[in-house]
C-alpha positions as CSV (number, residue, x, y, z in Angstrom):
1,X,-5.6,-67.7,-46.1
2,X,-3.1,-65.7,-46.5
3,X,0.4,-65.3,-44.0
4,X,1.9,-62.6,-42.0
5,X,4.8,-60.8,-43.4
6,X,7.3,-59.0,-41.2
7,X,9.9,-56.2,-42.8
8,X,13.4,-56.4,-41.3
9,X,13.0,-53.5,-39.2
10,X,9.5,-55.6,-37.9
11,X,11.3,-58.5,-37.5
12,X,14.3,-57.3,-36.0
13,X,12.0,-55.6,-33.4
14,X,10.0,-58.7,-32.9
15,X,13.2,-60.5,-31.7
16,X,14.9,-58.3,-30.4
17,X,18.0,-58.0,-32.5
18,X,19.3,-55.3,-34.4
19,X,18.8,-55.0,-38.2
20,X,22.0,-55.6,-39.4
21,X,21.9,-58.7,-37.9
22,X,18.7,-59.6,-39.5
23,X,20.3,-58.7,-43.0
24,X,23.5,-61.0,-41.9
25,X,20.9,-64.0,-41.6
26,X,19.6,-63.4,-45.1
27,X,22.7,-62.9,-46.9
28,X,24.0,-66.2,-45.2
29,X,21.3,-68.5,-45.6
30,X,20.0,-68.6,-42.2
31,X,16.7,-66.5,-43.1
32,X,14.8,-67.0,-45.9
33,X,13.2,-63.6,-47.7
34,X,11.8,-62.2,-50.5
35,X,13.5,-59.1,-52.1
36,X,10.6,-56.4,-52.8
37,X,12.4,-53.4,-54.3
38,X,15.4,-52.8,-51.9
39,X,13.7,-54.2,-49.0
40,X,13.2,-57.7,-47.4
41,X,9.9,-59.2,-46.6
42,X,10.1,-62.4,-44.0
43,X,6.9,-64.8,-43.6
44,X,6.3,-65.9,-40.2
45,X,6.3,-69.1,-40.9
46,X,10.5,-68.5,-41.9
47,X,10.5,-66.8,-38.1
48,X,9.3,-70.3,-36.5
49,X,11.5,-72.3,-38.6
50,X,14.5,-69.9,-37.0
51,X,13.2,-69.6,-33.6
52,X,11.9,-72.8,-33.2
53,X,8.5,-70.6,-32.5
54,X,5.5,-72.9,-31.4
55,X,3.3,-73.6,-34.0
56,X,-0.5,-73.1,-35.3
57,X,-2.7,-74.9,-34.1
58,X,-3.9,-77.6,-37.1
59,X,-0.3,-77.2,-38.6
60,X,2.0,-80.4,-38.7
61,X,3.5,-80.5,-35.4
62,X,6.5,-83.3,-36.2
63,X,9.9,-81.7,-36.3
64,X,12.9,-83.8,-37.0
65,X,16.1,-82.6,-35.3
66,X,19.6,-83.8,-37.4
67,X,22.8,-83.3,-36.2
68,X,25.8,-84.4,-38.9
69,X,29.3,-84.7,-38.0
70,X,31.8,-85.5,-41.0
71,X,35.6,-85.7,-40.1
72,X,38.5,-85.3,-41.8
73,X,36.9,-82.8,-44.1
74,X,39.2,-80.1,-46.1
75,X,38.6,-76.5,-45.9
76,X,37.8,-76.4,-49.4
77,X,34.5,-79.1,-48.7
78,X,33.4,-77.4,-45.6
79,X,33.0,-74.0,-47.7
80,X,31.0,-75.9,-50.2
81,X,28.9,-77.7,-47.8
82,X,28.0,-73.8,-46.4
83,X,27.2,-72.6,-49.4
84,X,25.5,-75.1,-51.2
85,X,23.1,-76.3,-48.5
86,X,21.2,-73.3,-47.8
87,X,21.1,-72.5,-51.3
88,X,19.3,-75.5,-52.0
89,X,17.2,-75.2,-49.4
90,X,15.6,-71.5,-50.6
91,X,16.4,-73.2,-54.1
92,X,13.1,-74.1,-56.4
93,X,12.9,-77.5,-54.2
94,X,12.8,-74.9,-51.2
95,X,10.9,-77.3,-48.4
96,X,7.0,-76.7,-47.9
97,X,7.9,-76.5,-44.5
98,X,9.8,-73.8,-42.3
99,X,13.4,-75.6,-41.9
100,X,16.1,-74.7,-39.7
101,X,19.6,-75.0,-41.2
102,X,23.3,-74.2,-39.8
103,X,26.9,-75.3,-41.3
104,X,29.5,-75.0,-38.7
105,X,33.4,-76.0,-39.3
106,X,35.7,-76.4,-36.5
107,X,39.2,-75.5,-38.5
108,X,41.2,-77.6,-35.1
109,X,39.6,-81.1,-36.0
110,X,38.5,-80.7,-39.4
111,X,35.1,-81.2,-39.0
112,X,31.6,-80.4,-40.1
113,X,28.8,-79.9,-38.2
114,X,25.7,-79.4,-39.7
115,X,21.8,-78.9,-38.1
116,X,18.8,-79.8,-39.7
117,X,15.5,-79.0,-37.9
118,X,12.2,-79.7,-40.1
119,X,9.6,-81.6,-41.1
120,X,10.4,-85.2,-41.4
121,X,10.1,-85.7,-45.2
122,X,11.9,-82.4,-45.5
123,X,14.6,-83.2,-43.5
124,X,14.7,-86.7,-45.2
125,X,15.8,-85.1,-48.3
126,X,18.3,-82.3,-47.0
127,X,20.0,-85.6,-45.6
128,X,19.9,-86.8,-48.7
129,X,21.8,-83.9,-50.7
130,X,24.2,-83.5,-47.2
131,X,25.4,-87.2,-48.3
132,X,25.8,-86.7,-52.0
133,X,27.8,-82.9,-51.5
134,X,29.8,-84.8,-49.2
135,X,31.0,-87.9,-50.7
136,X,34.8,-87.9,-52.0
């Protein structure tokens, strides 16, 4: 069976957003896509992870929702924590299912947030590398 793809323009469209905002998502993380040429293709199943989309019927419908607050954290961490974590998670141990991810740092209290939405075992693990990144 095989999975709807949606171009950026598509997409964009679809959500009613404008394209360079689309593109902003990839670059940061917030979107997974697959470079074709110069263009991105996005699976719908990466649309529902984002939008928190209802989904198919005879798909797993347990989501886990994470919120992590770690204080005291230096500017130096926080950038780490937003890079790394979304890399892992389009990484080679990418999750089997759609995940939600955002890394926010609030620069007045020193701390960082970040939001997991997925599948229970899936969000198990990003838990898992949130707590090893972030050990001193």
């Amino acid at each position: 069976m095989s999975e709807e793809v949606y171009t950026v323009e598509q997409f964009a469209e679809r959500l009613k957003l404008h394209k360079k905002t689309v593109l902003r998502f990839i670059r940061e993380g917030r979107l997974r896509a697959v470079k074709v040429g110069k263009s991105y293709r996005i699976l719908r199943t990466d649309m529902e992870a984002m939008t928190g989309m209802v989904r198919g019927v005879g798909e797993s419908a347990a989501r886990v929702t994470s919120i992590v607050d770690i204080p005291d954290v230096e500017p130096a961490l926080a950038q780490h924590l937003a890079r790394a974590l979304p890399a892992i998670r389009m990484g080679a141990e990418a999750p089997a299912e759609p995940m939600s991810l955002d890394v926010a740092y609030d620069t007045v209290r020193r701390h960082v947030k970040i939001v997991i939405v997925g599948s229970p075992a899936d969000t198990a693990s990003m838990l898992r590398m949130v707590q090893v990144l972030s050990e001193r």
